[in-house]
N, C-alpha and C positions, 0 to 999 in steps of 0.2 A: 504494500500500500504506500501510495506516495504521496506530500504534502507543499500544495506549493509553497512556494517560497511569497514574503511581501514584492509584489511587483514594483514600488520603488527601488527597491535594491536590487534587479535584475540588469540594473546598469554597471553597478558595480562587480556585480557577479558577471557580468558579462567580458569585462573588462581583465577581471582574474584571471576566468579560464584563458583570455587570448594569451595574458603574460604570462601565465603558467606554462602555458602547450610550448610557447617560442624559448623561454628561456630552459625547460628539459629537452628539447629539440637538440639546444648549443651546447647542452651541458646534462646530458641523464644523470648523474652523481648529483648534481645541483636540489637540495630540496625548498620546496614551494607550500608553507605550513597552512596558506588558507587566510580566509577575511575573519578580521577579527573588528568588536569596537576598540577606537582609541582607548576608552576608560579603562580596559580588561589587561591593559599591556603594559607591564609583560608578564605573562603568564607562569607559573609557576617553574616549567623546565623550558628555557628557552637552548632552541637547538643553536648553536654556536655555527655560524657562517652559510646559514637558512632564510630563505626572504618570508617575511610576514607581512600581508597588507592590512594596514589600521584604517578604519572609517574614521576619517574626522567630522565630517557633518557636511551639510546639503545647503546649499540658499539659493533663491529661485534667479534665474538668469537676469531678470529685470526689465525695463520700456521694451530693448528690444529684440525682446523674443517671447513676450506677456502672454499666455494666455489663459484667460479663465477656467476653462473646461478640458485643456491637455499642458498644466504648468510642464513646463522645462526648470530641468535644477541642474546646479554645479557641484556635482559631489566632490569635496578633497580628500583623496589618498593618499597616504604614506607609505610608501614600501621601506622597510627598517628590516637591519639584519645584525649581529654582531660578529664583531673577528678578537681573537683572542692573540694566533700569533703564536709563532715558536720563539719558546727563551733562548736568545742566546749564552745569559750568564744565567746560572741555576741561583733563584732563589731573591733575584733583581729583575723587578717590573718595570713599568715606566715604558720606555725606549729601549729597554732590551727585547720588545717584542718586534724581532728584527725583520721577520716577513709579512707583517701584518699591513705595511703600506700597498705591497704586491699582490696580497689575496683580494683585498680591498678595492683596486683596480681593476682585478678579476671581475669578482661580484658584480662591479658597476657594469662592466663592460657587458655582461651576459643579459642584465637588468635591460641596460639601453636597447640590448639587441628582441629582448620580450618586449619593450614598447615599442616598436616598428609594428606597424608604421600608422600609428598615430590613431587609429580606429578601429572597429573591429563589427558585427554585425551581434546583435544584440537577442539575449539567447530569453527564454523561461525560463528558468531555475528551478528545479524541485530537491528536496529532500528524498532518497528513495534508502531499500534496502530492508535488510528486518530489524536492525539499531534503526534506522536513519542517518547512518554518519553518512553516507554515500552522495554527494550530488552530482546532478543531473541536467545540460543544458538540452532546451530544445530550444532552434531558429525560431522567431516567430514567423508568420506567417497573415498579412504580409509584411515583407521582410521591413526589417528598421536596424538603423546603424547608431553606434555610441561611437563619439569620437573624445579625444582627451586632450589638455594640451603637451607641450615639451616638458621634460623632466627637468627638476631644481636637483641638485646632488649636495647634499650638505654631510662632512663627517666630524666626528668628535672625540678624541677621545680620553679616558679617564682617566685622572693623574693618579690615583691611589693603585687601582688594579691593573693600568695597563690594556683595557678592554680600546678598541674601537666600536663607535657607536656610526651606525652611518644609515642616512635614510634619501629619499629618493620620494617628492611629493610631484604629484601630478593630478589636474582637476579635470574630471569628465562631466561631459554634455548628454542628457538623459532627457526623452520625451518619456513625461510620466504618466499613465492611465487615464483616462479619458475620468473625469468625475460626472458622474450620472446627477442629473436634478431632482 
């Protein structure tokens, strides 16, 4: 038995699976943990050099592209991952995580190569399976596209542990369900 999904967030979920598919394409070892809200993050075991996409929230496109009965929203994503990095001195953090600038570049690049090319056709989403962990994109029909803009690449990282923090924000364009009167 399957459950659909909230049709506003079929943009977002639509948007996943494109970056999902393209960045295991470039890179099958590469793991892609899933859409999570901002508030939830970071989760209790966060996988170490893994993309997560965070929902940061939605606001309606504005004058012009208004409309009352099919709003358009700008959803912002963040795609965040961490690198930890090999020590090179045992037991000194900091800047002794000597490959962590290099993974890190990695990441991005496979990231950049999942968001090509800028749009993607915009699917139904369901939950399926006997958990329901399983989802599910179908095409709509007829068909509709989400498109996103260019990626911001921001990283940081932490002076205590030595972690890289790097995240990757990007806003999609989403025709939202038609509101019945």
């Amino acid at each position: 038995m399957s459950t659909p999904v909230n049709s506003l967030l079929c943009g977002i979920d639509s948007h996943y699976f494109s970056v999902r598919n393209r960045v295991i394409a470039f890179n099958p070892a590469r793991k892609v943990m899933g859409v999570m809200d901002a508030q939830d993050w970071p989760p209790l075991n966060v996988e170490m050099e893994s993309f997560y996409c965070l929902d940061l929230g939605a606001v309606p496109i504005g004058k012009q592209g208004y409309s009352a009965t099919i709003p358009i929203v700008i959803h912002t994503v963040q795609w965040t991952w961490l690198v930890s990095g090999t020590d090179i001195q045992k037991g000194i953090q900091i800047k002794s995580r000597g490959d962590r600038y290099r993974i890190n570049g990695q990441i991005e690049k496979e990231l950049e190569n999942g968001l090509y090319p800028g749009f993607a056709q915009k699917l139904s989403v369901e939950y399926a399976g006997a958990d329901g962990s399983q989802l599910i994109g179908t095409p709509l029909d007829p068909v509709e596209y989400i498109m996103w803009s260019p990626a911001s690449f921001v990283k940081k990282s932490d002076k205590v542990s030595g972690l890289l923090y790097g995240t990757c924000t990007v806003r999609i364009t989403n025709m939202t369900d038609s509101i019945l009167s």
